[in-house]
C-alpha positions as CSV (number, residue, x, y, z in Angstrom):
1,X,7.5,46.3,13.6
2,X,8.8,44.9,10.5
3,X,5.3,45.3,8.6
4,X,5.3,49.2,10.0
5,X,8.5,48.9,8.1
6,X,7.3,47.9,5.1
7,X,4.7,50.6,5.1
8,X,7.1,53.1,6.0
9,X,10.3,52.2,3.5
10,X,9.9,54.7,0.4
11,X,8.9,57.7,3.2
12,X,11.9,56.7,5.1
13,X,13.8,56.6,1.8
14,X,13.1,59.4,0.9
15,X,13.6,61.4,4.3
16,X,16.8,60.1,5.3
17,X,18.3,60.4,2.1
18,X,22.3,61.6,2.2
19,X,23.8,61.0,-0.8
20,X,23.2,64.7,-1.9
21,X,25.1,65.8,0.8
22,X,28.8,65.0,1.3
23,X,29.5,65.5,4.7
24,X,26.6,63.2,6.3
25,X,27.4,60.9,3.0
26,X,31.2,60.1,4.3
27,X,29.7,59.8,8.1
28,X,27.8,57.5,7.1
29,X,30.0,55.7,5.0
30,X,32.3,55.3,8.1
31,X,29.9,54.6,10.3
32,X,28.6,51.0,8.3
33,X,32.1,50.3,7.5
34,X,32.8,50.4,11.2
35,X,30.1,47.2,11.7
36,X,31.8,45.4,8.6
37,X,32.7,41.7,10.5
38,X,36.3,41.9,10.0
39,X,36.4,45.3,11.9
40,X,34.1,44.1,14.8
41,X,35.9,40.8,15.1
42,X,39.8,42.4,14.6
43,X,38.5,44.7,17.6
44,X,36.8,42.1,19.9
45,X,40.0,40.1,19.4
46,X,42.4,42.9,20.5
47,X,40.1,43.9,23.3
48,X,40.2,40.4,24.6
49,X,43.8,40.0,23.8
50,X,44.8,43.2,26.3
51,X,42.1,41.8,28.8
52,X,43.9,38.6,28.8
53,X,47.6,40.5,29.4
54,X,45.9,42.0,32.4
55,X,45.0,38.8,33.7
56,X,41.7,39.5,33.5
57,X,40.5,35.7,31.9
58,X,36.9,36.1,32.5
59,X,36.4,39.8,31.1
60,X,38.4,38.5,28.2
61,X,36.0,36.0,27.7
62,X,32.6,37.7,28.1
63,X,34.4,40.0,25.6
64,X,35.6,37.4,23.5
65,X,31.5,36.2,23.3
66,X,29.8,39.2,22.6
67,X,31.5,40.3,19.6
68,X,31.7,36.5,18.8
69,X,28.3,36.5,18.8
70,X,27.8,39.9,17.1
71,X,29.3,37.9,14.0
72,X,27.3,35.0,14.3
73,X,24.3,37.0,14.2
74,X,25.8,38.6,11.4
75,X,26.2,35.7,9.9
76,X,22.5,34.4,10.6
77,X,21.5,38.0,9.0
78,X,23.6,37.1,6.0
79,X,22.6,33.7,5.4
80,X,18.9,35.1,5.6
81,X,19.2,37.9,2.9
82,X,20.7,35.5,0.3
83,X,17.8,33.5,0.1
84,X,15.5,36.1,0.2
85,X,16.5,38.3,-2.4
86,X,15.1,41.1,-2.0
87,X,16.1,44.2,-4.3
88,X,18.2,47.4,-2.4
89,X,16.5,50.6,-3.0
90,X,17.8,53.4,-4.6
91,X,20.6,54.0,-6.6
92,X,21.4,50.3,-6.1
93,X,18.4,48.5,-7.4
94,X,18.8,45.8,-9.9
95,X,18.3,47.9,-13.5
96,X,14.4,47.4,-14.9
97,X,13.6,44.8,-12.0
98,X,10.6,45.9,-9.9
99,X,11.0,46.1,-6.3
100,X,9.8,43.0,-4.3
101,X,11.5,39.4,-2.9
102,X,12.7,37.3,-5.5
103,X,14.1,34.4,-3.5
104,X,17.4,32.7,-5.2
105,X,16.5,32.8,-8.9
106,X,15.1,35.3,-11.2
107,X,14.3,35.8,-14.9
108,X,16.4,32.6,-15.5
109,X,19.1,32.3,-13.4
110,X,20.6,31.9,-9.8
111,X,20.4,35.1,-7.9
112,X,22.2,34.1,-4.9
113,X,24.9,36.7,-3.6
114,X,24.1,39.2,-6.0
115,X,24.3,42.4,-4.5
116,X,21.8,44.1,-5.9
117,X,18.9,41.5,-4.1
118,X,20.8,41.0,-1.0
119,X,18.5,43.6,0.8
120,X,16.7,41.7,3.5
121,X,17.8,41.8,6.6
122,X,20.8,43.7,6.9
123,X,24.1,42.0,7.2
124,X,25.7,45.4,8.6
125,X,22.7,46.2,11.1
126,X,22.4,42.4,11.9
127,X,26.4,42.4,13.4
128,X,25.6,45.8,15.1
129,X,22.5,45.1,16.5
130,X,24.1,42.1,17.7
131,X,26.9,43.1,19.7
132,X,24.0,45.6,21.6
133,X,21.8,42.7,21.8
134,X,24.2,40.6,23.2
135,X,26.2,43.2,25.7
136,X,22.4,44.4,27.0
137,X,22.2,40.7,27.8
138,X,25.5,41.3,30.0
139,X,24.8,44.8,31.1
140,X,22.3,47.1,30.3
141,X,24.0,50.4,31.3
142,X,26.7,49.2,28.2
143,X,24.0,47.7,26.2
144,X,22.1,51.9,25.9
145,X,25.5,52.3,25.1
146,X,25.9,50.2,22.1
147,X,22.2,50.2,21.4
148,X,23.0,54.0,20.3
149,X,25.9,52.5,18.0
150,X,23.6,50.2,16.8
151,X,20.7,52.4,15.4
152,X,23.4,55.1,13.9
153,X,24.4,52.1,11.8
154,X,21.4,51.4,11.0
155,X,20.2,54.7,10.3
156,X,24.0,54.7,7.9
157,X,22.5,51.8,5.7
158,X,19.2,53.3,5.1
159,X,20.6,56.8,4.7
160,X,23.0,55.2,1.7
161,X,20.5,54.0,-0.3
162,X,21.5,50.5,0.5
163,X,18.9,49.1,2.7
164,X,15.1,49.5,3.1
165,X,13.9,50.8,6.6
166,X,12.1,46.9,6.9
167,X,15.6,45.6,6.6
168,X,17.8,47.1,9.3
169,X,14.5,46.6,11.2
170,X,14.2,42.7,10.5
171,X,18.0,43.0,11.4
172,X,17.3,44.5,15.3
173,X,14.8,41.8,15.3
174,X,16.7,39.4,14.6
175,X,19.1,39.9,16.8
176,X,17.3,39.2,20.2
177,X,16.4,35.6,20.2
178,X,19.8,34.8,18.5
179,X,21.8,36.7,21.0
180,X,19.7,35.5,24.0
181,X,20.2,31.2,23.1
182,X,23.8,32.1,23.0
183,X,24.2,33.7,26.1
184,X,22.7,30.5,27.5
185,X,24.3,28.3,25.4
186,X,27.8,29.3,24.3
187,X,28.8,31.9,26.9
188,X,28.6,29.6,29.9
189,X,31.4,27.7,28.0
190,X,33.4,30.3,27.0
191,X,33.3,31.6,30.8
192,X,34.1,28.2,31.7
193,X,37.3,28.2,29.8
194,X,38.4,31.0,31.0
195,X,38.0,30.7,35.1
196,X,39.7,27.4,34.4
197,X,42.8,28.6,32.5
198,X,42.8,31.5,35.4
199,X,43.0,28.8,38.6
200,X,45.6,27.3,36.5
């Protein structure tokens, strides 16, 4: 998937182009802001908060995980494009630097966390892709659901000019192993937790 990517990133570019047109340019906009990791964790943390009110300890917590986890795979995603490099398309490509991976240093000096070659994967798609990851784990009726969310984020980075069609793809990649060793591996606990604070 991610080579069809490659192949298919200046077509892609170049077809789902918005920044000529301001309404789909401020949908867009809203939509990546909406999987920025402060917003996702701020609303799994409310979510589980009014859960918790309810007395409901062990939906809090399975809430509480996935969008835990969304940011961890965010995080993964993050940690990923900074050694990678890679140069954004468009309108926010490094000045005279040719398109390509350039790892963490170029023409002399440290490129790490420099926006304009943090392209690969996508930090955005990386957080949405795992929350739907993650809740089709828990449920898959939710998980279409969020799935949908996922790929209008993704479609959001591309459409701005800030990612390459290979990178929100890496990103939904990405997401599925991650998201599937912590539901074994951290969600057990966090359910623990809860259905013990509940018989208390």
């Amino acid at each position: 998937m991610i080579a069809a990517g490659f192949a298919l990133d200046n077509r892609a570019q170049t077809a789902l182009n918005v920044l000529g047109n301001p309404h789909l340019k401020g949908f867009a906009w809203w939509l990546s802001k909406s999987a920025e990791g402060e917003i996702i964790g701020g609303l799994g943390i409310l979510l589980a908060i009014i859960c918790f009110i309810r007395r409901q300890q062990l939906l809090a917590g399975r809430i509480f995980f996935v969008f835990a986890s969304a940011l961890l795979i965010g995080l993964a995603g993050t940690i990923i494009r900074t050694l990678t490099g890679r140069t954004r398309p468009g309108i926010h490509a490094p000045p005279d630097v040719a398109q390509g991976f350039y790892g963490i240093w170029h023409d002399g000096h440290f490129i790490l966390g420099h926006a304009a070659f943090n392209a690969f994967p996508s930090g955005h798609s990386a957080v949405a892709a795992g929350l739907a990851a993650t809740v089709t784990l828990m449920n898959r009726t939710w998980g279409a659901v969020a799935w949908i969310y996922a790929v209008a984020v993704m479609w959001s980075r591309v459409a701005l000019q800030w990612h390459h069609l290979s990178d929100v793809l890496a990103s939904a990649i990405l997401a599925w192993p991650l998201a599937w060793f912590l539901k074994k591996h951290l969600a057990p606990t966090i359910e623990w937790h809860c259905e013990n604070f509940s018989r208390r």
